[in-house]
Structure formats: C-alpha cells, structure tokens
N, C-alpha and C positions, 0 to 999 in steps of 0.2 A: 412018213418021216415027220417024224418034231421038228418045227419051228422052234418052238419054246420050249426047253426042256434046264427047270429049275429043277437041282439036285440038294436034298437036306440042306437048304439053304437058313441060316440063323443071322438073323438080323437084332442087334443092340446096340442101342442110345446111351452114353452115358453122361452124365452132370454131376458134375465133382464126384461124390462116392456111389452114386446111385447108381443103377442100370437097370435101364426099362427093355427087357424082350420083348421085341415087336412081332418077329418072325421067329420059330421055335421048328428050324427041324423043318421047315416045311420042302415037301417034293410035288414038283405038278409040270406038265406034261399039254399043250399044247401043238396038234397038227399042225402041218400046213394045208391051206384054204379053210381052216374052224373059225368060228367066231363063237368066242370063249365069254361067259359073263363072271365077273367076281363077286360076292355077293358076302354079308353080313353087316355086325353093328359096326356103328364108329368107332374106332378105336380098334378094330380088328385085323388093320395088318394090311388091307384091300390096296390101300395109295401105295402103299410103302412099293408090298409087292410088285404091282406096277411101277413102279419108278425105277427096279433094278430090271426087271426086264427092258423098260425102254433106255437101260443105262445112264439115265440121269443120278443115280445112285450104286454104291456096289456092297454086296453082303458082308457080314462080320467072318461069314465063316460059309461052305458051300458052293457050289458054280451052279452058275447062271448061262445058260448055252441058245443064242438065240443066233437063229440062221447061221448056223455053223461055228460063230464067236463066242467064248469064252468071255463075258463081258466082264466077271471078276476076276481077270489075270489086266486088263486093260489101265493105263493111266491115265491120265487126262486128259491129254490128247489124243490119246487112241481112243477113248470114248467119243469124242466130238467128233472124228472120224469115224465109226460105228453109227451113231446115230444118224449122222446127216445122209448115209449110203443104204442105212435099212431100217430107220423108223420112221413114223407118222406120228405127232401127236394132236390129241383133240380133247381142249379143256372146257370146263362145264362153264369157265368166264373166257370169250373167246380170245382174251390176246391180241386186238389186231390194234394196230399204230392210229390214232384218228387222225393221223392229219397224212394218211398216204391214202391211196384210194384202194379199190378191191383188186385190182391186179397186182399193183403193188403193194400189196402185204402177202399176195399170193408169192408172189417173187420173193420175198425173204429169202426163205433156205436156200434158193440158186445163188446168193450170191456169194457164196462160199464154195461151187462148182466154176469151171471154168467155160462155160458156154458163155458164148455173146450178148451182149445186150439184147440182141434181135430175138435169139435163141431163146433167153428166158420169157422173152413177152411171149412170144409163142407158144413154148408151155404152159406158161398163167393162164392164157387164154385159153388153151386149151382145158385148164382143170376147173373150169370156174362155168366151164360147157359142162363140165359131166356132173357138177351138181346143180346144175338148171340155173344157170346166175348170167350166161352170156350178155344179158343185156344189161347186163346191171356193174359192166366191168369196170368204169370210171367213176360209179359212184363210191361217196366216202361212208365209212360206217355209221356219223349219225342219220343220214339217208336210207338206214338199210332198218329191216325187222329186226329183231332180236333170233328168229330161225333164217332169215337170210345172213347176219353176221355169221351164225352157228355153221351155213352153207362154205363162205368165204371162209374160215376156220378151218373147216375140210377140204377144201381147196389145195390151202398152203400146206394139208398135212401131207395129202396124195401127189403134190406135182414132185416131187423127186422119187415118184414110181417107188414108196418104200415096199419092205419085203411084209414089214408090221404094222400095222396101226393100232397105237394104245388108246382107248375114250374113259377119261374120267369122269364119271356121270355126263354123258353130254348131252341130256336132257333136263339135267337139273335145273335150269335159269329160265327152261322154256313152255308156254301154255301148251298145255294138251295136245294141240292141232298140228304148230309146231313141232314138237316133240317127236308123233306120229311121223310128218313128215321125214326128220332127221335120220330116226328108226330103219326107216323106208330105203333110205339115201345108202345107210351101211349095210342093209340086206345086199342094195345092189352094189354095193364096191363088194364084199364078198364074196357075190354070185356070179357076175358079170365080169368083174374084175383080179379075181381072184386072191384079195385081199385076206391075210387072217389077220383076226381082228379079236382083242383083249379090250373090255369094256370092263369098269367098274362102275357098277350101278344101285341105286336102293330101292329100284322101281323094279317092281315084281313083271309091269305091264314089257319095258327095257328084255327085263331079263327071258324074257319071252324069245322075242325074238332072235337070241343066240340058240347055235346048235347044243354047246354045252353048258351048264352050270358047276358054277363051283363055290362050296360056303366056307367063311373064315370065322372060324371065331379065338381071340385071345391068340389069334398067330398061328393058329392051328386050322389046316385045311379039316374041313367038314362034312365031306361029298357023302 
C-alpha cells in the first residue's frame, strides 16, 4: 500500500505577473515501511515536494494522498489536524527552544493532544530513550552536540507515533561522525520501528542508506 501517493501534482509561485513552476506534472509513489530519498540540484522542486507531503503546503493543481488523506482538499485547520496525527518532521537546523530543556521541546507537539501532563513527560521520556539521549533529558540545547540536538529533534518528531517522517537534509549541519550516527538513528526507526520515511538529501553517502531513490530535476521526477 502507498503511504505517499502524489498524483500529477503541479506546483506554481506567482509575483505579480510572473510564475515560477516548481513542480510540473510530477507523480510519485511512496510505500509504507520505505524510506524514500529525494535527490537533485537546488532549485529542483526537492523542499517543495516535501512540504506538500508533510502538508505544510498544498499544490496548485493534483492530489497529494498521504496515509489515506487527501491533503490538497484540507484547509487550515484540517491540515494542522493532519499533520500533528501523521507526520514527523526533521530539519537540517534542529528548531528546538534554547531555553526549555530536552524533554521539553520533545513535548511540543503533545501539547496540542490531550493527554496529561504526566502522560506527555512519559512519552518525551520515552522518545529521547529511543534515540539514545535518556540521560541527557534535562539538559538545555546549548549543553548538547550539534548530533545530540539533531538526536532531541527526532525525538520530538517520533513521540506522537507519526505514521511519516519527512528529513530535510538532516545531515546537512552535522560532521561526518555525526551524520553517520543520525543515518544510523533513521535506518532503525524504519526497521525496528516501522517508520516510512522521505528524506531530502544532497549527500550521495545519505542517499545511501534509503531503500529507494528518487531524482528531480526542474520539477520533473528523474528516476
């Protein structure tokens, strides 16, 4: 079954008389349990893509069908509804608040569910175990590595059990070692966890590690 199933989806920008085609037509096709990489130059279409899948944006033209929702028929608040029940995101700058500490930025997205106070520390706690960070739960992020923020960043994507996790380069900010490590981190939410998972990457070693690849170029899937 598709997870992800973007149908001749056309995306355009416009400014005052201009229009820029970002996305042209394109169709693609994501299982569930894949971990999908997206790949090409800048300006290729790569974020965008991503961003209507993870519903942060919605096409000019085509449906966008992620875990059974329609996300181009959705409004604004049916989106924010969408996303906080079945995506994850993971950005290459990790987002987290410096002045909460690592449970609490894990706890973010809970607090737009209705579970307890109690309940969400529990959660946090528990997602900050599965990326090796347990001991590290009260520290603030300038305390932390640049791949332990990266760690706490996936944390707060996986504790609401999404059905997706989208990664925008999430190695880009981080040395090699790191990197590696991070890599490592999403094989096993894929594997273990049964996460599918949409990375956009420019690192060929990244690209690696996903089951599938997929190339854009000029808006146009390239496989």
């Amino acid at each position: 079954m598709a997870m992800v199933d973007v149908r001749n989806v056309t995306k355009v920008y416009r400014r005052d008389a201009e229009e820029l085609v970002v996305l042209d037509g394109l169709s693609l096709q994501v299982n569930e349990g894949d971990f999908a990489a997206l790949m090409g130059p800048s300006g290729s279409g790569k974020s965008t893509l991503l961003n209507l899948i993870a519903g942060i944006d919605k096409p000019t033209s085509g449906d966008v069908i992620v875990a059974g929702t329609n996300v181009a028929s959705l409004d604004e608040t049916g989106l924010a509804e969408f996303r906080s029940h079945n995506v994850g995101f993971i950005f290459q700058f990790y987002n987290l608040i410096p002045v909460l500490n690592a449970t609490e930025n894990v706890e973010l997205p809970l607090l737009l569910t209705h579970l307890s106070k109690s309940e969400r520390r529990e959660r946090a706690l528990t997602a900050l175990k599965v990326v090796g960070l347990a001991d590290r739960a009260s520290h603030y992020p300038r305390q932390l590595s640049g791949g332990q923020e990266q760690r706490v960043a996936i944390a707060r994507a996986i504790v609401t059990d999404p059905k997706v996790l989208v990664a925008d380069e999430p190695t880009g900010d981080l040395d090699a070692k790191s990197a590696t490590e991070i890599l490592e981190l999403m094989e096993t939410l894929n594997r273990d966890f049964k996460k599918t998972i949409v990375m956009v990457t420019h690192d060929p070693r990244a690209a690696e590690r996903a089951h599938t690849q997929h190339h854009l170029e000029k808006g146009v899937l390239r496989d």
